[in-house]
KOLRO-708658 format. One record per residue: x, z, y of N, C-alpha, C in turn; residue in one letter; residue number from 1. Coordinates in pm, 1 decimal, decimal comma, padded with zeros to 6 digits. Example, Ala and Ser with C-alpha at 12.3 -4.5 7.8 and 13.67 -1.06 7.14 Angstrom:
BEGIN
01319,0_00780,0_-00569,0_01230,0_00780,0_-00450,0_01320,0_00780,0_-00330,0_A_1;
01285,0_00708,0_-00225,0_01367,0_00714,0_-00106,0_01290,0_00787,0_00003,0_S_2;
% end
This chain:
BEGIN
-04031,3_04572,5_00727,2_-04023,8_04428,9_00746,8_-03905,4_04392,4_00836,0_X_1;
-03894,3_04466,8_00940,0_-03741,5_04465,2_01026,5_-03649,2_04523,7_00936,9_X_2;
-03602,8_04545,6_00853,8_-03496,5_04540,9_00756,5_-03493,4_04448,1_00662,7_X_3;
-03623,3_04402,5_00635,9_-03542,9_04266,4_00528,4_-03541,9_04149,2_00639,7_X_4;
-03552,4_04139,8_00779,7_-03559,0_04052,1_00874,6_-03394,6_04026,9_00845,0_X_5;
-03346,9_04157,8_00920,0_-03198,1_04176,2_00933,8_-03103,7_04146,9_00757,2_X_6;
-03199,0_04207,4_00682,8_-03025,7_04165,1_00576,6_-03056,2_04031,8_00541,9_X_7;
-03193,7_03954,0_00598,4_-03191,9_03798,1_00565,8_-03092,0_03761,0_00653,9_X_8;
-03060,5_03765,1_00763,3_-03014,2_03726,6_00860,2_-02883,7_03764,4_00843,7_X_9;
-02816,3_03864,0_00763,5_-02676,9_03916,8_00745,5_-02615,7_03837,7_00587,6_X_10;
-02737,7_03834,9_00465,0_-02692,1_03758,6_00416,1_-02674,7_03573,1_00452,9_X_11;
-02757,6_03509,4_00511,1_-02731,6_03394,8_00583,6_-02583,9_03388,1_00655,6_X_12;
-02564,1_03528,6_00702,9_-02440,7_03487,3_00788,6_-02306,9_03458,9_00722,6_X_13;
-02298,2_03567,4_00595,6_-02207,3_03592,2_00494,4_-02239,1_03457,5_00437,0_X_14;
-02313,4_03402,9_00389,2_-02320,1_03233,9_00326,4_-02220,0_03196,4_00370,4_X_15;
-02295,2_03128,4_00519,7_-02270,0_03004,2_00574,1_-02065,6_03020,3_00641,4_X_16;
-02044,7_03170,6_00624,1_-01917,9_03211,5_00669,4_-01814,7_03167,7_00553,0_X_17;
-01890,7_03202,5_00401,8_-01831,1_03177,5_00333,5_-01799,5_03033,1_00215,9_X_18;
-01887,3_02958,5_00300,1_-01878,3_02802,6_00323,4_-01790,2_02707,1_00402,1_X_19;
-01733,1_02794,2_00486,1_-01613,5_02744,3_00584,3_-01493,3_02749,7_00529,8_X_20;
-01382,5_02639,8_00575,6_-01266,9_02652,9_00519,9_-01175,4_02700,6_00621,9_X_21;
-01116,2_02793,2_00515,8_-01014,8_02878,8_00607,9_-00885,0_02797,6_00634,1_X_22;
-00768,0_02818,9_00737,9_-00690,0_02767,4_00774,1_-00598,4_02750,5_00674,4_X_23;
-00553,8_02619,1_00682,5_-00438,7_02586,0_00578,9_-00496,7_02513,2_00435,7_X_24;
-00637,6_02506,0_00450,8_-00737,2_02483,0_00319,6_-00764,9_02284,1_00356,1_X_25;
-00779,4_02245,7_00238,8_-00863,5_02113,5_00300,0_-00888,5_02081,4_00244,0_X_26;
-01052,8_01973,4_00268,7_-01173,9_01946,4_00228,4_-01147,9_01838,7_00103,2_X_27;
-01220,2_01819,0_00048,5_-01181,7_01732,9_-00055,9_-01225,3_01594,9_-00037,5_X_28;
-01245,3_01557,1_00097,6_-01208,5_01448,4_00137,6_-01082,6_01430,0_00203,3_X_29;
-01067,3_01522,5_00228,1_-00936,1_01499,7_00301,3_-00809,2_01501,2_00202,1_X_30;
-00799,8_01550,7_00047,1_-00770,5_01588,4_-00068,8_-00727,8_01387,4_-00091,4_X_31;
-00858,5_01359,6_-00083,8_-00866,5_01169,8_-00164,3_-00794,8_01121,8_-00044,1_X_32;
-00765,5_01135,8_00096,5_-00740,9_01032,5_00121,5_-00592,4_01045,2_00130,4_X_33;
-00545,8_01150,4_00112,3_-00378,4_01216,8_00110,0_-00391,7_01147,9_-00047,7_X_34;
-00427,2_01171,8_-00135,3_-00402,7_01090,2_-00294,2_-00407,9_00943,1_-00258,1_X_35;
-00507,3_00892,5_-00204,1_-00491,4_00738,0_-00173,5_-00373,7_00681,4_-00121,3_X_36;
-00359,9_00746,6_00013,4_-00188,4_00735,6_00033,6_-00111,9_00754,9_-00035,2_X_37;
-00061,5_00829,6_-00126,4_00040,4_00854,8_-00231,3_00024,5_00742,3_-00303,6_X_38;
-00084,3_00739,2_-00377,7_-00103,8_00611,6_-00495,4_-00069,4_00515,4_-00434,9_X_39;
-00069,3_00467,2_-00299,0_-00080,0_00354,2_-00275,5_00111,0_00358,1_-00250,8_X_40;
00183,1_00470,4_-00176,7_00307,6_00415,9_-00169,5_00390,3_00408,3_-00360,4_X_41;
00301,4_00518,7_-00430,1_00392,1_00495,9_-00526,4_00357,7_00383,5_-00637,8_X_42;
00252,8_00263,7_-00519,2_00244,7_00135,3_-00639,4_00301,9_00030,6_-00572,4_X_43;
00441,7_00088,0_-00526,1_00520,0_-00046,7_-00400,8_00624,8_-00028,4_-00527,8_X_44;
00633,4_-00201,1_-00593,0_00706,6_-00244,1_-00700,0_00841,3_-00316,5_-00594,0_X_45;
00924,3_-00364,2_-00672,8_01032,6_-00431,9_-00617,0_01061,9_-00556,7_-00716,4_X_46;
01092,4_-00685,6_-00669,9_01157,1_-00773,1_-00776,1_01202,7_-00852,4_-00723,0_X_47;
01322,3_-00920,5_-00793,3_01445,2_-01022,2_-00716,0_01418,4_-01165,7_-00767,6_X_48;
01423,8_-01272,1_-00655,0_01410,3_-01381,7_-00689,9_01427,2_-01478,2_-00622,1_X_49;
01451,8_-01634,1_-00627,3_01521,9_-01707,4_-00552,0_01371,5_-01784,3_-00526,4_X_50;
01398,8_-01790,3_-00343,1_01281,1_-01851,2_-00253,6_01233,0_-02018,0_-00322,6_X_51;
01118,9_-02078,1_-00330,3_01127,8_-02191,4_-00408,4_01030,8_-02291,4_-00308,6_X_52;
00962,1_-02184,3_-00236,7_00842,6_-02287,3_-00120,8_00779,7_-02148,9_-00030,7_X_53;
00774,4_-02247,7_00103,8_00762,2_-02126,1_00239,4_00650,3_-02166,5_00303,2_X_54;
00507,5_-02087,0_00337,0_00432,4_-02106,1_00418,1_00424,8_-02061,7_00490,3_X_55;
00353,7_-02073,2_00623,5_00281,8_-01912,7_00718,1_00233,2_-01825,8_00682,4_X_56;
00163,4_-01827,3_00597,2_00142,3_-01682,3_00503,2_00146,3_-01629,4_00362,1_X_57;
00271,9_-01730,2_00321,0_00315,5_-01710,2_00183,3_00397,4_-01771,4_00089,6_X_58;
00497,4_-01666,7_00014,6_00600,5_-01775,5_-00036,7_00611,2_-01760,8_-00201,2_X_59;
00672,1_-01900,9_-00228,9_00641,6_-01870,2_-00353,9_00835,9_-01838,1_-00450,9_X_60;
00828,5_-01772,3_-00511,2_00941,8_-01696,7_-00611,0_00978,0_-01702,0_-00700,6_X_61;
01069,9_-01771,0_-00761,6_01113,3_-01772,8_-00910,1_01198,5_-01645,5_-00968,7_X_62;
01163,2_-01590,7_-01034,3_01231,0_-01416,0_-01075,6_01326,5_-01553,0_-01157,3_X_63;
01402,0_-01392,4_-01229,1_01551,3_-01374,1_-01278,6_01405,2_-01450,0_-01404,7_X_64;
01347,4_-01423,5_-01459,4_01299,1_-01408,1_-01580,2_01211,9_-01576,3_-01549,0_X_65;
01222,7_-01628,1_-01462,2_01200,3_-01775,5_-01467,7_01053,9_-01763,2_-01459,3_X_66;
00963,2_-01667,2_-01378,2_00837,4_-01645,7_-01411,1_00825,1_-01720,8_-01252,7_X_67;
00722,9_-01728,8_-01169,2_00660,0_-01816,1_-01062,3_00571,1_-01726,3_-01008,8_X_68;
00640,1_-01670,6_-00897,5_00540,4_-01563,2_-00802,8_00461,5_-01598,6_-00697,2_X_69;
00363,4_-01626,7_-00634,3_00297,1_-01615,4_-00487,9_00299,0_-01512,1_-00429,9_X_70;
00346,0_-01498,2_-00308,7_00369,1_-01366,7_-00254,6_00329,8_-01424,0_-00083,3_X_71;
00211,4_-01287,6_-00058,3_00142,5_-01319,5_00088,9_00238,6_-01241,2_00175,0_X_72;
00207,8_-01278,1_00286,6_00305,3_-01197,9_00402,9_00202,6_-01177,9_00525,6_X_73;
00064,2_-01241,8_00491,9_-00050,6_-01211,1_00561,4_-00028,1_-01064,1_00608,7_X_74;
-00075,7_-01099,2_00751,1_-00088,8_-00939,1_00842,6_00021,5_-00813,7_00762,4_X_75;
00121,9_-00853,9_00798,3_00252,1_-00795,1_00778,1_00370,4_-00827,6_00906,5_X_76;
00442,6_-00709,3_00907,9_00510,2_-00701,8_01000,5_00596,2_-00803,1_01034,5_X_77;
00614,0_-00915,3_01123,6_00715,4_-01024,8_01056,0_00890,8_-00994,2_01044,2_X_78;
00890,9_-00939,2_01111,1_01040,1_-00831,6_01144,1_01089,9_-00782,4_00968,3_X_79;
00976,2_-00764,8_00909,8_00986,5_-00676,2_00765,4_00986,9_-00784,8_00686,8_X_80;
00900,8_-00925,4_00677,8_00931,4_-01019,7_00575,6_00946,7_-01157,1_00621,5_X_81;
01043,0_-01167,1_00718,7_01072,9_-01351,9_00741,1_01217,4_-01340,7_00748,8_X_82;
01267,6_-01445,7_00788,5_01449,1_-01455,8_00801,8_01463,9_-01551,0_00693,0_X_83;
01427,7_-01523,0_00531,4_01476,4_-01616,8_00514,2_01415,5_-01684,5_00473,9_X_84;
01526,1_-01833,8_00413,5_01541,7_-01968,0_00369,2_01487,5_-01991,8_00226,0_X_85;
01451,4_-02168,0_00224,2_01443,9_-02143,5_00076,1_01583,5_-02183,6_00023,4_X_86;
01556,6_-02148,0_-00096,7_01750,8_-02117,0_-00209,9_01753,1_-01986,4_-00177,7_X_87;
01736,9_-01908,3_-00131,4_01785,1_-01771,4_-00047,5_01676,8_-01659,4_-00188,2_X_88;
01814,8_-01570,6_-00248,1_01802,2_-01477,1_-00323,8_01739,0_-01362,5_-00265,1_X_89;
01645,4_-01310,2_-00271,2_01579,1_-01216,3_-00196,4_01506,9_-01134,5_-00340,1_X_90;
01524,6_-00972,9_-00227,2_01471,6_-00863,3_-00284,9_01344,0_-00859,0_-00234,7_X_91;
01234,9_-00854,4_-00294,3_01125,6_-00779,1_-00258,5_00967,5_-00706,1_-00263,8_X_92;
00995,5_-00604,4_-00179,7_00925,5_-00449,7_-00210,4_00782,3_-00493,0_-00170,5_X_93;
00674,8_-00481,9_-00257,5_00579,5_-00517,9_-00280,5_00435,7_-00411,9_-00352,8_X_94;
00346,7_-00460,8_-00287,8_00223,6_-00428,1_-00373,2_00102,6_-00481,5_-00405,6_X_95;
00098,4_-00464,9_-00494,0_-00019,7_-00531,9_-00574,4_-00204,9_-00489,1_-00488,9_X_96;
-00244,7_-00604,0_-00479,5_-00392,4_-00555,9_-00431,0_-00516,7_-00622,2_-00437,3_X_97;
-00610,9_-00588,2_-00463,6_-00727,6_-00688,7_-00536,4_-00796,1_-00712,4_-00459,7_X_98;
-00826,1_-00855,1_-00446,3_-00889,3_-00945,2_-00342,2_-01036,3_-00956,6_-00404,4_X_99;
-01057,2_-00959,6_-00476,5_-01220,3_-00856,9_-00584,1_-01202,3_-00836,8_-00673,0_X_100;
-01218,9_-00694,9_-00667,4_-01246,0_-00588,6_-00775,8_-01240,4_-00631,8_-00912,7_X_101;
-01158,1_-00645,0_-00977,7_-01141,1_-00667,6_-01163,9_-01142,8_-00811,9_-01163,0_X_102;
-01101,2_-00924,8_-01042,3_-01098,0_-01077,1_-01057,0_-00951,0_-01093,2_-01001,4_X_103;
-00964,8_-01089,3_-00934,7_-00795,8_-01153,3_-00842,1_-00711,5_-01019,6_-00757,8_X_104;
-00599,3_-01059,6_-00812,1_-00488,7_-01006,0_-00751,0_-00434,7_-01071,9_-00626,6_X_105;
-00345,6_-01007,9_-00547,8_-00298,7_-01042,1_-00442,7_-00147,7_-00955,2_-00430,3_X_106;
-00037,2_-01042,0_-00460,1_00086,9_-00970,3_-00452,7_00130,0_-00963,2_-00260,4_X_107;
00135,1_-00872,1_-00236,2_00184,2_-00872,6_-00077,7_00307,4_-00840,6_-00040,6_X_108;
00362,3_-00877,2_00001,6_00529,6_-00848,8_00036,2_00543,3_-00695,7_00134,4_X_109;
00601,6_-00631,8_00144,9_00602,8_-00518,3_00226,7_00684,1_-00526,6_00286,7_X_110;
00815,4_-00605,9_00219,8_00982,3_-00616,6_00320,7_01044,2_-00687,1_00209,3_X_111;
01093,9_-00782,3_00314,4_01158,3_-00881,4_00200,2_01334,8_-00845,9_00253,8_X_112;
01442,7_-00849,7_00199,4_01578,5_-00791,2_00195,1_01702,6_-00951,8_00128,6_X_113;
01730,4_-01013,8_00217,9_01816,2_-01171,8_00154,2_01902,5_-01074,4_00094,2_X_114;
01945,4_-01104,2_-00011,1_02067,7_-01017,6_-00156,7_02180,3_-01168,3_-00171,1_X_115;
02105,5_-01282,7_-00121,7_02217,7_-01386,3_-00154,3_02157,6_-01523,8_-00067,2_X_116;
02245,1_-01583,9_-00028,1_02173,7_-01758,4_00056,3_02273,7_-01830,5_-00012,6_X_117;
02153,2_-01940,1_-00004,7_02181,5_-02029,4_-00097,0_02322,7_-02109,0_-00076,0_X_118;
02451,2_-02135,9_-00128,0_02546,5_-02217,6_-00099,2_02528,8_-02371,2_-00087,2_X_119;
02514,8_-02403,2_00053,8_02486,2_-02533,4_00124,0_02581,6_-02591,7_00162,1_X_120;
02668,6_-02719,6_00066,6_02732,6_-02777,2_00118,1_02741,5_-02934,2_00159,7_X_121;
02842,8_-02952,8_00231,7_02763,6_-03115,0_00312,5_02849,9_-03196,4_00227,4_X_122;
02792,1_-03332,1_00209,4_02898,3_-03429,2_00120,0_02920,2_-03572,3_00219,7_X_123;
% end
């Protein structure tokens, strides 16, 4: 009975040893949230367009393609998306994000980049 005490107790140890992750290994939570990060930088789009109306937390964009963007700047760095004007040709790096699940989108600015200001002259 003191021998199957002990190889219970030796196989238990070999288990639970071989349930541990060895160095350099990681958990597969830790797996999703390194993928979440990736997915999330490699869904930062870019598009160019001339400023058309400016709020505190959002402006709106006419692309090259004459389409009509809303773009938030909510809880964003302001250093990364203010400066400019409206008329003012601007680049910018963006991502898409759903304000609920399979209903609404939310385009967010990440860094907005002036590419051109508008030519303002006085008469």
């Amino acid at each position: 009975m003191n021998k199957s005490i002990v190889s219970l107790a030796v196989l238990a140890i070999v288990y639970f040893s071989s349930c541990q992750l060895k160095s350099g290994q990681t958990s597969n939570n830790e797996d999703q949230v390194i993928d979440s990060i990736t997915a999330h930088i490699e869904d930062e789009k870019v598009i160019t367009g001339v400023v058309k109306d400016v709020s505190m937390n959002n402006f709106m964009l006419i692309t090259e393609k004459e389409d009509t963007i809303f773009i938030s700047t909510m809880d964003q760095e302001p250093n990364e998306v203010s400066g400019f004007e409206l008329g003012d040709t601007v680049k910018v790096n963006f991502i898409e994000e759903e304000e609920e699940p399979g209903l609404n989108t939310i385009i967010t600015a990440k860094k907005v980049v002036i590419v051109g200001k508008e030519n303002k002259t006085g008469n």
